[in-house]
N, C-alpha and C positions, 0 to 999 in steps of 0.2 A: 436324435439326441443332441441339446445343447451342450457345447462345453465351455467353459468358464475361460475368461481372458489370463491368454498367458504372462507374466510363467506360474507354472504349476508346481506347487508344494506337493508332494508325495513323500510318504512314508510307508515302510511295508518289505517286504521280502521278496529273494528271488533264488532259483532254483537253475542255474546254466552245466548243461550240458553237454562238453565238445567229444566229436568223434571224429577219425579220419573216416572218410565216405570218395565212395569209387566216383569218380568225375564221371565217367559214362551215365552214371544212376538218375544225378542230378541235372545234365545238362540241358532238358528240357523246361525246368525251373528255373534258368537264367537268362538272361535276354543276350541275344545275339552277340550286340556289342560288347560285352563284356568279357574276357578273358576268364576262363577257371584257373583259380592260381594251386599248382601240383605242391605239396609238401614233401611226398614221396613219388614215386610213379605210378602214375594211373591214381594218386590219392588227394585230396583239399581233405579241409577244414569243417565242417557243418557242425549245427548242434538242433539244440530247444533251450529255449528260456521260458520259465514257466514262473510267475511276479505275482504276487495278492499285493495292492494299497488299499492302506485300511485308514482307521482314525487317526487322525490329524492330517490326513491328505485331503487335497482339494475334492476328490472325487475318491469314490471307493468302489472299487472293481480287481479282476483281475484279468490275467491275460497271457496266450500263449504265442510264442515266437516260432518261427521255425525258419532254422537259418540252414540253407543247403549247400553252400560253399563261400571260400573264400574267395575273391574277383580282382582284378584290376582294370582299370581304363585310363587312358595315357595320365600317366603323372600321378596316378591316385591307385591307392588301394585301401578296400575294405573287406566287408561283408554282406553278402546282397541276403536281405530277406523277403521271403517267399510270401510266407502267410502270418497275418495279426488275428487271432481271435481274441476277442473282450466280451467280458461277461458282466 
């Protein structure tokens, strides 16, 4: 698939779903270096983001996120995600 030179105009919808998720669950979804960051004990952060871009976006598709925890690595923290499906 070709994509078009960025940046990309998108328009469209999104659907985010956060959960607390047992860190042992996920810890094979995260790469080594990275830190699980705990909210509670023995709990992170994860979810799904589930997005349609429709008309007047550059490209029209959708797409599912799956974010398994929250992470840190020195000086930085985010959100590592896992898997992109596009449709």
């Amino acid at each position: 698939m070709a994509y078009p030179q960025a940046p990309w105009k998108l328009q469209g919808y999104a659907i985010l779903c956060l959960h607390l998720i047992e860190t042992h669950r996920v810890r094979s979804l995260i790469p080594s270096e990275l830190k699980i960051i705990s909210v509670l004990p023995g709990k992170t952060v994860g979810g799904i983001c589930l997005s349609y871009y429709g008309t007047g976006s550059v490209m029209e598709y959708s797409e599912l996120i799956i974010v398994p925890a929250f992470v840190g690595y020195p000086g930085k923290i985010g959100s590592w995600i896992s898997h992109i499906i596009c449709r």
